[in-house]
N, C-alpha and C positions, 0 to 999 in steps of 0.2 A: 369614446362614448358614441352612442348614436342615438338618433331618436326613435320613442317606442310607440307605436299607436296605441290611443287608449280612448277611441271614439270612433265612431264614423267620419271617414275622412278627417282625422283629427290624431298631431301625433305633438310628443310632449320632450323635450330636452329637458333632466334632470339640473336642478341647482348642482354647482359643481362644475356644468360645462367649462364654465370659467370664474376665473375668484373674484368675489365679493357676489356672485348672482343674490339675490332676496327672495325670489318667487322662481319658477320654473318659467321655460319657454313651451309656446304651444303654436304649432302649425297647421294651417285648414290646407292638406293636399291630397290630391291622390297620389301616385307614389310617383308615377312619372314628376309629376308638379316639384314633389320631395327631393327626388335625384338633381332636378335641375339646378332648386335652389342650394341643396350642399355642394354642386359643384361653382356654385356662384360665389360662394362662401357666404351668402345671405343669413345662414341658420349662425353663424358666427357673432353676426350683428344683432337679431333676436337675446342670444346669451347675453349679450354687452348692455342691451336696455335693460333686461333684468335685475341689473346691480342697482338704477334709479335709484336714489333716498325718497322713500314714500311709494314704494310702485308699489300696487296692491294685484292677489288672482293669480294674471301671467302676464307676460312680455307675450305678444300674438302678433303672430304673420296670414296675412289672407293669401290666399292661391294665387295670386299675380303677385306674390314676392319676387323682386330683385335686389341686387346690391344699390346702395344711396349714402346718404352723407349720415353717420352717424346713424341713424333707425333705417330700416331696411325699406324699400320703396312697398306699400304694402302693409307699413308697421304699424301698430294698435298698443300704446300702455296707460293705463291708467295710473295717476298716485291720489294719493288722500291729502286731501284741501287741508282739512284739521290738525293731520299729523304727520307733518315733515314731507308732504309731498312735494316734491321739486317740478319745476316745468323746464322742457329743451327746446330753445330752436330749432334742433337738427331732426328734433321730433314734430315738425309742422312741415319744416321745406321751404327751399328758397320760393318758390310760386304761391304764397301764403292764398289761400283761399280759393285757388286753381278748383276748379268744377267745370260740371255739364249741365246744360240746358234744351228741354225737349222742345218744339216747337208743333202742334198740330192743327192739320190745315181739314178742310171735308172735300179737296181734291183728292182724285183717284190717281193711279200710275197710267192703266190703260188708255181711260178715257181723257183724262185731265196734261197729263203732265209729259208721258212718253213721248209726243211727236215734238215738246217747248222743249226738251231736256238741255239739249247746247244753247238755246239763248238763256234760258234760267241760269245758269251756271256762268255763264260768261256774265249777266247783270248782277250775280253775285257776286262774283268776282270783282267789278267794279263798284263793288258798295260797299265791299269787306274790308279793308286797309290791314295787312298782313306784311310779316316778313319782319328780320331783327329792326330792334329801333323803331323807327318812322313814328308817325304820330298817328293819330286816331279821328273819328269820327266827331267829338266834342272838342273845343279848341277852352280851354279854362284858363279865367284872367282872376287877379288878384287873389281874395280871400275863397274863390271858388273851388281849389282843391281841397282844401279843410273841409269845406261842405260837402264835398263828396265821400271822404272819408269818415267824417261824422255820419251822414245820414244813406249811404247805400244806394240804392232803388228811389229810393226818397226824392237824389235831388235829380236826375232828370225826369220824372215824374214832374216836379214841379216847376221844371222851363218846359211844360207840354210835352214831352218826348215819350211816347207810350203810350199806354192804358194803365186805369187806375188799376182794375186787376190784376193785371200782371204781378202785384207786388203780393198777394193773396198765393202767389202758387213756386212763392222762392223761399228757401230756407232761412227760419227767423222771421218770418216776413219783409225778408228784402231788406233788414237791417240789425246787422248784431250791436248789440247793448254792450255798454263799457268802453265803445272806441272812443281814442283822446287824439286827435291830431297833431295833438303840441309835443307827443311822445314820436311821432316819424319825424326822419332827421330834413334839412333844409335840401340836404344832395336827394333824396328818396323824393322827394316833392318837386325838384327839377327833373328827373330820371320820369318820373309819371304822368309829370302835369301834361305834357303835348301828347300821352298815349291813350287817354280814356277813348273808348270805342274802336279799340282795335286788337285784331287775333293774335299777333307775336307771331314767334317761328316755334320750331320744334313739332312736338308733337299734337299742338293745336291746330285747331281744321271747323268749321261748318260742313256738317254734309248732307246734302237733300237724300232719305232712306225711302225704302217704301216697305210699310208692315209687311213681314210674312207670314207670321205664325203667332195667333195669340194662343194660348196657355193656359191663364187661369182670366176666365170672362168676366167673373165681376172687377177683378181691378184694372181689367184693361175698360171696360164700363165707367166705370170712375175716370179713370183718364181719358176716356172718347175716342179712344182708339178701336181699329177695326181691321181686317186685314185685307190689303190692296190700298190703303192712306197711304198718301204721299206726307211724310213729317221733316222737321229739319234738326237736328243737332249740332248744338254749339260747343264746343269745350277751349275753352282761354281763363287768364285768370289774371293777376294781379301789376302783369309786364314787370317794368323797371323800377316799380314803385314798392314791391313785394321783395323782390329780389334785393334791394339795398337795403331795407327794411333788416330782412335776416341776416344779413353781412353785418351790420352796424348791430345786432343785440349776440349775434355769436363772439364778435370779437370782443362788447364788452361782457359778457358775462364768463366768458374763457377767462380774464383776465384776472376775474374775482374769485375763482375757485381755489386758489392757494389760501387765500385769508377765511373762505366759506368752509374751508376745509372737507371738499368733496371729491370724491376721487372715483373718478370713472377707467373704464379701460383702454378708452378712446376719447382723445379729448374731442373729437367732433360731436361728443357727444354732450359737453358742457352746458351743465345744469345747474339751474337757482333755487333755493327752498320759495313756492309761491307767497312767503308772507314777505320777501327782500322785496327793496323797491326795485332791481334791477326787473324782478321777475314778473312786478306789476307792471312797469313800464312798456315791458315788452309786451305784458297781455292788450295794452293800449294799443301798442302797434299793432299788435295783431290784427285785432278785432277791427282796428282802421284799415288797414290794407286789405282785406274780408272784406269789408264796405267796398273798396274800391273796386275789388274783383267783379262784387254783383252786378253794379253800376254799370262797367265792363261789357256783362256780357248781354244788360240789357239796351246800349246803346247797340252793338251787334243786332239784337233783337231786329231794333227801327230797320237798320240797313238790310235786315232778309224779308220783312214785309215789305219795302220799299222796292226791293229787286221783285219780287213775287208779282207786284201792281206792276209793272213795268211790262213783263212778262204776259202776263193774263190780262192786262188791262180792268180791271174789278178791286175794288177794295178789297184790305186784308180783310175787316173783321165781315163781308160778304164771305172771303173764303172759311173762315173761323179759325183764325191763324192764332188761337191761342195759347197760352205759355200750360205745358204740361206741368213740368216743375224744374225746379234751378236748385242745382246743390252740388255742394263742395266738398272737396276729399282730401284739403291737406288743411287745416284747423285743428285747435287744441278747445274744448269745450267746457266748461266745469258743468256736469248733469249728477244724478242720486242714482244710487243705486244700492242693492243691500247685498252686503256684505258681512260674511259669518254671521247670520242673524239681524243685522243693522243696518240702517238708511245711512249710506254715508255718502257727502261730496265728493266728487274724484274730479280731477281733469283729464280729461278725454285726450290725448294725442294719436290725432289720427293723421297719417302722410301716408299718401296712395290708400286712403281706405275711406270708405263714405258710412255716414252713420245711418242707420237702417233700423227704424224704430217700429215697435207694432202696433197692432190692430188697439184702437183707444187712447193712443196717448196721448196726451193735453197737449202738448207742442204742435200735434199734425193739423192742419184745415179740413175743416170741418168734411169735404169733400171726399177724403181720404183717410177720415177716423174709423169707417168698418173693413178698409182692407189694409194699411198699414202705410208705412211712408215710402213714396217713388222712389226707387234707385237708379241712376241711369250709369249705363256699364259701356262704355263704347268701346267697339274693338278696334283692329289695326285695321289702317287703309286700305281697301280692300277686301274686308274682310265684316262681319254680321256683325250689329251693336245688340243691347239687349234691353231691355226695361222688367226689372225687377222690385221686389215691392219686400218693408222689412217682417220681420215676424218677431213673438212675444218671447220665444226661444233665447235670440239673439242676445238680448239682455244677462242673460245669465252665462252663456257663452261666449259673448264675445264685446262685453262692453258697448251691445246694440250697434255693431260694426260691419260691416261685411266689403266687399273688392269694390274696385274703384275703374277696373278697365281687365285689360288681357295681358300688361306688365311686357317687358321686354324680354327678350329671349338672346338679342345680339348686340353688341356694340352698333355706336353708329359709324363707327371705322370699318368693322366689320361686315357691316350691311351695305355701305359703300364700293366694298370692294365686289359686292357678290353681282351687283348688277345696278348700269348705269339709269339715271334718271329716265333721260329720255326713253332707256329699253322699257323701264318699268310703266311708264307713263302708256305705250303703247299698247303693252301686253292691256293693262287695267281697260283701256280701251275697247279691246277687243273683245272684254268678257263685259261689257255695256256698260261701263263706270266712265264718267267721264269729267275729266279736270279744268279745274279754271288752269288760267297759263300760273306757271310757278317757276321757282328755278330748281333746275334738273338736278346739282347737286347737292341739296337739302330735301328732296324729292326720294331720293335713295334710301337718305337716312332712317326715313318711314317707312321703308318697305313692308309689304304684310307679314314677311318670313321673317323680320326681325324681331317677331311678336309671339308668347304664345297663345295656343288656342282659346279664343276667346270662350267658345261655347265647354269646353274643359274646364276654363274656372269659375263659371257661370254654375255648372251642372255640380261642382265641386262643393260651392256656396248651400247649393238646394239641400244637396246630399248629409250636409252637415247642419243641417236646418237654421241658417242665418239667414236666409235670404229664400224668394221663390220668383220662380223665372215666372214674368207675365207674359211677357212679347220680345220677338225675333224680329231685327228692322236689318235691313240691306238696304249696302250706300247705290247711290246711281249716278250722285254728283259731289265732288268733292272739291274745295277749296282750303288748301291746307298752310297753315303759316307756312 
């Protein structure tokens, strides 16, 4: 079988690909995008979420699809809250809550920031706390990790840390509803407690961009962007506290599917009907390590205004260092939506996809209710991030879903071998990107070539009307777990 196109940039895997499918699969690519992912065998893992008890639509992959644990990195399904819809771990992602945060400042590149560029990046660097392990910028004693995962944005807000605003321009407002702390295990709460306010490794990074190319001018208006702003991008997400989190509900809910009697084609893909307590517990977890993510990335926040005053000498909110928006891309959500005729709850499992609401929706601030809600798309190291905005479209095609980045293209063994840290480090140098110190061979792993085009799955998004490109940002400093 193959997949047949039956949309704009939009192709569709019949039921059947594999046994038990429910619904069909459906991919947003261009064809290059297409070939990559069949030869990833990604469209394989698309067919396998379609079997879900309760998926309703389709099993949907966004244009940065690669292969991942169980849902494809990329993956989008929705099931029906009411009738036998199931929720998966494997369908949110070990990084539960993993997102990007924009940071805009009303310095220039020319004037402002081009001749500071290596002290700014070196004080970033020293403010950032990065790399596997280590601990973070917040040091949390006793009953204080509970309160970060209960309340989000919330609690360093209230030991001073920020601005009240800030929490006005983060998904949910900076705190999702339903987290239970008593539902993360005691190890997940050792594993995270000493990491709040810190990047991790991989493919997490800060990096100072400078606008290039705005696109659509009222939502980069709304967002106060301009082109020649110096802005900053954050993307980290839940550390060690997210990560055991999903370890501890995969194993138990694997365990329960002989007696649940569900049967998947892939046990990574092990799934609970959302009305089990296994399946609420875990939404508990969820929604608590989501908390912890925000919190995350808003202690980060303190440490790049903190570098920035250091740097320029001047207050942040003199520079107007404020938060464009903060949102997450691997999250299961329950939202409405209508279906065959009807308003019906679904849970949202999005992993590598960001949700992308339009023009008017009740959820968005107020700020952003006439152009739709910020997407931030970051590409690979060295390579152009984007800021995109959602559309009313989306909803209907895509469970108001669209990409989440530029998705991987290489192994990180692969990209390893193709060229060493420090070569890579130099080249980026020479084309004016410039690195805080890292270590060279985690450095590799992130190479831009290991990525695909970001501006291809950006254009890919447009093309199939989920998403519209606002703004083109290019890195100039980068500090990368």
């Amino acid at each position: 079988m193959e997949a047949t196109k039956v949309g704009p940039y939009l192709y569709e895997i019949p039921v059947g690909w594999v046994d038990g499918m429910r619904v069909p699969g459906r991919i947003f690519a261009s064809e290059q995008i297409l070939e990559k992912a069949t030869a990833d065998n990604a469209l394989q893992q698309v067919a396998n979420v379609a079997t879900m008890p309760g998926i309703v639509g389709w099993a949907l992959a966004m244009p940065d699809i690669h292969w991942g644990y169980g849902f494809p990195i990329g993956g989008v399904a929705a099931t029906d809250v009411d009738a036998g819809g199931a929720i998966s771990p494997g369908g949110v992602g070990f990084d539960i809550g993993c997102g990007v945060r924009l940071i805009r400042s009303d310095l220039t590149w020319d004037n402002d920031v081009k001749p500071h560029i290596r002290q700014l990046v070196r004080d970033l660097g020293n403010r950032v706390p990065r790399g596997v392990g280590g601990s973070g910028r917040m040091k949390l004693r006793g009953n204080e990790v509970d309160e970060v995962l209960r309340d989000g944005v919330k609690f360093p807000l209230s030991r001073g840390i920020g601005w009240e605003e800030d929490a006005e321009n983060v998904e949910d407002f900076g705190t999702l509803s339903g987290a239970d702390p008593t539902k993360i295990s005691e190890r997940a709460k050792e594993r995270g407690g000493p990491q709040l306010g810190s990047l991790g490794a991989g493919n997490h990074f800060l990096e100072v961009q400078v606008v290039e190319e705005i696109r659509h001018h009222a939502a980069a208006d709304a967002m106060e962007l301009f082109e020649g702003q110096v802005v900053v991008m954050i993307h980290s997400g839940s550390r060690g506290m997210g990560h055991q989190a999903c370890q501890d509900y995969v194993k138990r809910i694997d365990r329960l599917m002989p007696e649940l009697g569900i049967e998947v084609p892939d046990r990574q893909l092990a799934s609970a009907p959302l009305d089990h307590d296994a399946a609420q517990d875990y939404l508990g977890a969820m929604s608590a390590a989501g908390n912890y993510a925000r919190a995350n990335r808003h202690l980060l926040t303190d440490g790049c205004r903190e570098a920035f005053m250091k740097t320029f000498g001047r207050p942040a909110r003199d520079m107007g260092m404020r938060v464009v928006y903060d949102i997450s891309h691997n999250l299961a959500k329950v939202e409405e939506y209508e279906i065959d005729g009807k308003t019906r709850r679904l849970c949202v499992h999005r992993k590598g996809a960001t949700r992308a609401f339009g023009p008017g929706h009740p959820e968005l601030p107020d700020r952003y209710k006439s152009v739709g809600q910020p997407v931030i798309v970051p590409g690979s190291m060295g390579t152009a991030s984007y800021m995109l905005v959602g559309t009313n479209e989306s909803a209907k095609l895509s469970f108001s879903s669209t990409c989440h980045g530029a998705g991987r293209a290489m192994s990180r063994t692969a990209a390893k071998k193709q060229m060493s840290g420090q070569d890579l480090k130099r080249e980026l140098e020479e084309r004016g990107i410039i690195l805080a110190a890292s270590q060279p061979k985690l450095l590799s792993e992130e190479a831009p070539y290991a990525y695909k085009d970001v501006s291809e799955v950006v254009e890919t998004c447009e093309g199939a009307g989920i998403s519209k490109v606002v703004a083109r940002l290019r890195p100039v400093g980068v500090v990368k777990g």
